[in-house]
C-alpha positions in Angstrom: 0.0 0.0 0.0 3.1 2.5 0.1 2.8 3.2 -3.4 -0.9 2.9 -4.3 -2.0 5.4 -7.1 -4.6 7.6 -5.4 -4.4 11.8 -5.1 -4.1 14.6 -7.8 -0.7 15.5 -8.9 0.0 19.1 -8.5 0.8 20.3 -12.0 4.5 22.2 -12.7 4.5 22.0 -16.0 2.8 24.7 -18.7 3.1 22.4 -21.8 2.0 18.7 -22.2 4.7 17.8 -23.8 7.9 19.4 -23.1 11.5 18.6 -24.7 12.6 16.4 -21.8 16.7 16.6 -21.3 17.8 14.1 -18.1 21.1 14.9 -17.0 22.7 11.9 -15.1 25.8 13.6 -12.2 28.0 10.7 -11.6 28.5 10.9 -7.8 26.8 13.8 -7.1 26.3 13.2 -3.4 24.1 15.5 -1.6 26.6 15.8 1.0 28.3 18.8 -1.1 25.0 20.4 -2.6 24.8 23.6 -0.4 20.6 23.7 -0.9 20.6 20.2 0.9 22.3 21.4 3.9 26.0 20.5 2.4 29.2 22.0 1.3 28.0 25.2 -0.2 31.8 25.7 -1.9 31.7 22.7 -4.5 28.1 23.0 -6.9 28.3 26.5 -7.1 26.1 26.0 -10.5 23.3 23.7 -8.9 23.5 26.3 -6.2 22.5 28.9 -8.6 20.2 27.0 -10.8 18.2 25.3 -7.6 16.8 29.2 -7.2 14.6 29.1 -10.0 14.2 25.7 -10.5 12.3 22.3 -8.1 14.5 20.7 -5.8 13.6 17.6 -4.5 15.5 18.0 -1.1 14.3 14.6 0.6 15.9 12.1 -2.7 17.3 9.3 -2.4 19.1 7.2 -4.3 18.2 3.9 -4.7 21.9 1.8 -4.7 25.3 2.2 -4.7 26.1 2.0 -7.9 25.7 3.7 -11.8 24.5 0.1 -13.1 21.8 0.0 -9.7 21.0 3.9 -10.8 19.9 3.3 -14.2 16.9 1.0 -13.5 15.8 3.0 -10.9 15.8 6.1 -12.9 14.5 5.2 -16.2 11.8 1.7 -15.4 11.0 2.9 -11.6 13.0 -0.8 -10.7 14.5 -0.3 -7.0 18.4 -1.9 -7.1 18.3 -5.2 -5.1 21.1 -5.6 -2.1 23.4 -8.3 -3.5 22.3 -8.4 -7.3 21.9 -5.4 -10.4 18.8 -6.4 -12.6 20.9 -4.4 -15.3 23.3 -7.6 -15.6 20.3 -10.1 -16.5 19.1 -8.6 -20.0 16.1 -11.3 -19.9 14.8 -9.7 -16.9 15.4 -5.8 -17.6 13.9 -6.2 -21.0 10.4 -7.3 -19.5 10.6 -4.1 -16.6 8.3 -1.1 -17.9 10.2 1.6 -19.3 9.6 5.5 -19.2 12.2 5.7 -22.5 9.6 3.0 -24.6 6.6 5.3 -23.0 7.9 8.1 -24.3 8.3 6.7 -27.7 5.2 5.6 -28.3 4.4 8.9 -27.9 6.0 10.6 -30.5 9.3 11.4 -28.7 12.7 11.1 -30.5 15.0 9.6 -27.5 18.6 9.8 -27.1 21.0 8.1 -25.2 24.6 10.0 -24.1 27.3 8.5 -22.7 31.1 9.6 -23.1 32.4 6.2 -21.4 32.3 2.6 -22.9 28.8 1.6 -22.4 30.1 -2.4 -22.2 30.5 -2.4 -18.2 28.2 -4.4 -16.9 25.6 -5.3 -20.0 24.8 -1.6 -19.7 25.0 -1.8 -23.9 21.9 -4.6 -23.8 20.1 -1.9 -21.2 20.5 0.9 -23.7 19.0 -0.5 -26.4 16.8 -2.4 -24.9 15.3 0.5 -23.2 14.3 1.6 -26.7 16.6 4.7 -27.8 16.7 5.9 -31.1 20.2 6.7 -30.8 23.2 5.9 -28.9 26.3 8.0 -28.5 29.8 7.1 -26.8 33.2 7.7 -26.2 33.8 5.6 -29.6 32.0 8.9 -31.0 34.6 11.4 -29.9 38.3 11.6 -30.1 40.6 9.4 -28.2 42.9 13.1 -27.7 40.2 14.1 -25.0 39.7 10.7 -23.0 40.8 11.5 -19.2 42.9 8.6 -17.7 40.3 6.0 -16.9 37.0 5.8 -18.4 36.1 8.3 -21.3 35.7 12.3 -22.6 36.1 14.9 -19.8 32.5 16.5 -18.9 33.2 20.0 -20.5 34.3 18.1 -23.9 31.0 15.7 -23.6 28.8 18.7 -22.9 30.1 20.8 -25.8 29.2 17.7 -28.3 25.2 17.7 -26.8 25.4 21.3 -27.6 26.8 21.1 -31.3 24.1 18.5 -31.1 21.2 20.3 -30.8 21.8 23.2 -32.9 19.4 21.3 -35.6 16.6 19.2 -33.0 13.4 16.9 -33.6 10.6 17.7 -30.9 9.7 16.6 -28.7 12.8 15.0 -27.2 14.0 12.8 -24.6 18.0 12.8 -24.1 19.5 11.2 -21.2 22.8 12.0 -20.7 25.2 10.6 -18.3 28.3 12.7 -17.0 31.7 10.7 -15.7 34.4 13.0 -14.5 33.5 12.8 -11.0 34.0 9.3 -10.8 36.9 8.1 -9.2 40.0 8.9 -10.1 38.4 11.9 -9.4 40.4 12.9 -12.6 39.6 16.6 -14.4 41.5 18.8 -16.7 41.3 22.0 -13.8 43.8 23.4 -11.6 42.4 22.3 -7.9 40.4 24.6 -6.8 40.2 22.8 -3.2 43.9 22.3 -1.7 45.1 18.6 -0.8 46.0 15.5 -2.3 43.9 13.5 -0.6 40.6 11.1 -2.3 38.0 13.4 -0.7 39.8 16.6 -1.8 40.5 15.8 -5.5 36.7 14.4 -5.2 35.3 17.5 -4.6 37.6 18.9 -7.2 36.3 16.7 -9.9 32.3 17.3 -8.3 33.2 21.3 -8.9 34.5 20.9 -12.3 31.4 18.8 -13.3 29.3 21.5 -12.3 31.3 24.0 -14.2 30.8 22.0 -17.3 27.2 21.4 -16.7 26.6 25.2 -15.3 28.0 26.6 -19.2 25.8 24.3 -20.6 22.5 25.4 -18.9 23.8 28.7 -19.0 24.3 28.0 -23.0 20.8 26.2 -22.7 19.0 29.3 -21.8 19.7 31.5 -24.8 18.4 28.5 -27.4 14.9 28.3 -28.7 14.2 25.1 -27.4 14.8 26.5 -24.1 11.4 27.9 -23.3 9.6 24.2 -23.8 12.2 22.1 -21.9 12.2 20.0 -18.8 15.7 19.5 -17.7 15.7 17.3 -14.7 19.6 16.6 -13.4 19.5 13.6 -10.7 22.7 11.9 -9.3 23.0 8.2 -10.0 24.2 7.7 -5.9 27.2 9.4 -3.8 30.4 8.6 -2.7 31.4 7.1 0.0 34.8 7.5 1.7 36.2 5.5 4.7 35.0 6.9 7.4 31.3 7.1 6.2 28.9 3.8 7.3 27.5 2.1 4.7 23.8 1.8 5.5 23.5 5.5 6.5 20.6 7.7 4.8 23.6 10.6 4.4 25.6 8.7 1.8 22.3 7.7 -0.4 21.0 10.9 -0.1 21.5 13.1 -3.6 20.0 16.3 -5.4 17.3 15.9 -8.0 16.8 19.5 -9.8 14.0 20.4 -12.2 14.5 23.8 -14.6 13.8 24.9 -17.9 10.9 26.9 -19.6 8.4 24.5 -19.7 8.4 24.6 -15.7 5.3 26.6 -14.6 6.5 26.4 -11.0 9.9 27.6 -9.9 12.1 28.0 -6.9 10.2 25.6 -5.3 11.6 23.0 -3.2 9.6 19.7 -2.9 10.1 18.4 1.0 8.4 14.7 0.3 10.3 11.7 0.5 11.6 10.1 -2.6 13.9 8.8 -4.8 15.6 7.6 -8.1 12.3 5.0 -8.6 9.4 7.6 -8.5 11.3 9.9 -11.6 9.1 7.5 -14.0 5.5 7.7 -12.4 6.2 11.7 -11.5 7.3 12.8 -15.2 4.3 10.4 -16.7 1.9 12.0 -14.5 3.0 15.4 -15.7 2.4 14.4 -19.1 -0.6 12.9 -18.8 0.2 9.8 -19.9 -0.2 6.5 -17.8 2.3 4.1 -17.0 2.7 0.9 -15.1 5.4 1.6 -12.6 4.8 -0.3 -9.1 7.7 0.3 -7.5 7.4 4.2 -7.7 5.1 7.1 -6.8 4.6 10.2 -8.1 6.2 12.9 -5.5 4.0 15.6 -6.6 0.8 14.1 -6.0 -1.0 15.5 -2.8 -1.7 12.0 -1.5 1.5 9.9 -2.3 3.4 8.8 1.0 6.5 10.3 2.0 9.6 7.9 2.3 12.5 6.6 1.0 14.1 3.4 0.3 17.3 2.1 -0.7 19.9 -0.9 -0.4 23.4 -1.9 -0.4 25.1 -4.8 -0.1 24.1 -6.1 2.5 21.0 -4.4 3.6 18.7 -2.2 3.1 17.5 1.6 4.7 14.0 3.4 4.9 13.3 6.7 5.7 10.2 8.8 6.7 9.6 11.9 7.9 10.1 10.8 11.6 12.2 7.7 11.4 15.5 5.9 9.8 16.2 2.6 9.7 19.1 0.6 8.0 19.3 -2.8 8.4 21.9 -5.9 7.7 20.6 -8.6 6.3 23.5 -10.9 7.1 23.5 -10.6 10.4 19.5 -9.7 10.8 19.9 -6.7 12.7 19.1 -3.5 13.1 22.6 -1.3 12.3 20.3 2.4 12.3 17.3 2.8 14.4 16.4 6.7 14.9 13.4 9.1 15.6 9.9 8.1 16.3 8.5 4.3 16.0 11.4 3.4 14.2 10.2 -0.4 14.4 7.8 0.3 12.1 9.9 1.2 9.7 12.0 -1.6 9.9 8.3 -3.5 9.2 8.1 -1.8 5.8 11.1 -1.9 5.0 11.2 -5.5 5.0 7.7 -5.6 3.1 9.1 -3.5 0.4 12.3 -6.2 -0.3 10.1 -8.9 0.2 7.8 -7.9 -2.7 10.8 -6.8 -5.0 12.8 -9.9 -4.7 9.3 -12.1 -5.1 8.9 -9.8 -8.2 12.9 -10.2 -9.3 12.3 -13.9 -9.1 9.3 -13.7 -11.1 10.9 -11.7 -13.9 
């Protein structure tokens, strides 16, 4: 009953069917997003832009992980503790999808990535999902790969913008970012001193935000502009040493709505939610109707207020008075706080239950 479709959604949008751009932050933990009660030094950008924009500032995400993300974000599929749905192509092709929605529809969808889009059958996702088009780092020139995995952000960004000097509407690109991923490796002077992880992180967190700040910037002065829905979500944080692993601060992450087609703005959205409600929210903005169990829509008056996530070996909830986070190896409780906690820990464990019966199933 958590996610039972009932309630009107409070409408943000002033078109039915805006240019929809998704913007993917690897690692953008909420942590250093000044808005959410972080460091206010490293997003300057998502600092400005959450002013005139929505900010969810109760998200969550729903795994550790990019591959855990992706699910989450684009079929409403929560990531499972030990397993990634992502790496079983017969079972993510039968999950409802938001990108095959969308299609139907009329939309002509996108898919950016400036990495190798092999790791961890995240091609068969792709395309499976339904996108019209797929772009990589076997796209751009090997002269601007970084070290590790693929095109620095402010290269990547500058191709979606040659990109869309000529357009077909409506759109849906989803675009996923990767300098902030560790090595933490970015073509800037540091702007934060030290030469330690968490230092050169933050480093590579500010110059992702640089990028993506002269893009929207950029983004503002087009004509597509005025009819687009730009929604930038992380796909989960970081997590250094000293940080516990079933904590709701290291799952916790921005998710930033802006563009013209917003009705609503500088508006921040205080309800509980994360990565799997994105596909039942933007559907219900639309209009159109989708099947997506897992997820609610976080602008509907009557949807309930919580959170849930999972790592490896266990799982959290959050609500607006509790927090739980629970091992399942052990069986125990690791994170009991605020009022009636047990009762969290309760659905919690029905939520699981229900996705690994449905995981089974697929």
């Amino acid at each position: 009953s958590l996610t039972v479709k009932n309630g009107l959604s409070v409408n943000v949008l002033n078109t039915p069917n805006p240019d929809i751009l998704m913007i993917v932050l690897e690692s953008f933990s909420g942590y250093l997003i000044g808005p959410l009660g972080g460091d206010s030094l490293v997003t300057p950008n998502i600092n400005r832009y959450a002013r005139e924009g929505i900010l969810f500032s109760n998200f969550y995400a729903s795994g550790t992980r990019t591959d855990k993300a992706m699910p989450a974000i684009l079929d409403g599929y929560p990531a499972q503790p030990a397993q990634s749905i992502i790496k079983e192509p017969n079972k993510t092709q039968t999950l409802p999808s938001l990108v095959r929605i969308l299609v139907e529809n009329g939309y002509n969808t996108s898919f950016w990535y400036g990495g190798d889009i092999n790791f961890a059958n995240f091609n068969a996702f792709v395309i499976g999902s339904g996108f019209h088009n797929i772009v990589t780092k076997k796209n751009f020139n090997p002269a601007d790969y970084n070290s590790k995995w693929g095109v620095h952000d402010h290269i990547f960004f500058q191709a979606l913008k040659d990109s869309m000097t000529s357009i077909k509407e409506p759109f849906l690109k989803v675009v996923l970012t990767l300098s902030s991923h560790e090595p933490f490796d970015v073509p800037m002077e540091p702007v934060f001193k030290g030469s330690d992880d968490y230092t050169k992180y933050r480093n590579s967190v500010y110059y992702a935000d640089k990028a993506l700040g002269s893009f929207l910037d950029w983004a503002k002065g087009t004509t597509w502009w005025k009819n687009a829905l730009i929604i930038m979500v992380a796909d989960h944080c970081a997590r250094f040493n000293d940080m516990p692993n079933y904590k709701p601060n290291v799952f916790k992450i921005p998710m930033l709505w802006v563009g013209g087609a917003l009705e609503k703005k500088g508006v921040r959205i205080e309800k509980l939610g994360g990565q799997v409600d994105i596909p039942a929210t933007v559907l219900d903005q639309l209009g159109l109707t989708g099947s997506f169990p897992f997820g609610k829509d976080l602008l509907s008056d009557e949807s309930k207020s919580f959170a849930f996530y999972t790592y490896n070996e266990g799982f959290g909830f959050v609500t607006d008075s509790s927090s739980v986070g629970f091992d399942l190896k052990s069986r125990t409780p690791m994170l009991m706080e605020g009022k009636n906690p047990e009762s969290g820990e309760r659905k919690g464990k029905a939520y699981l239950q229900v996705l690994f019966n449905d995981y089974i199933k697929r």
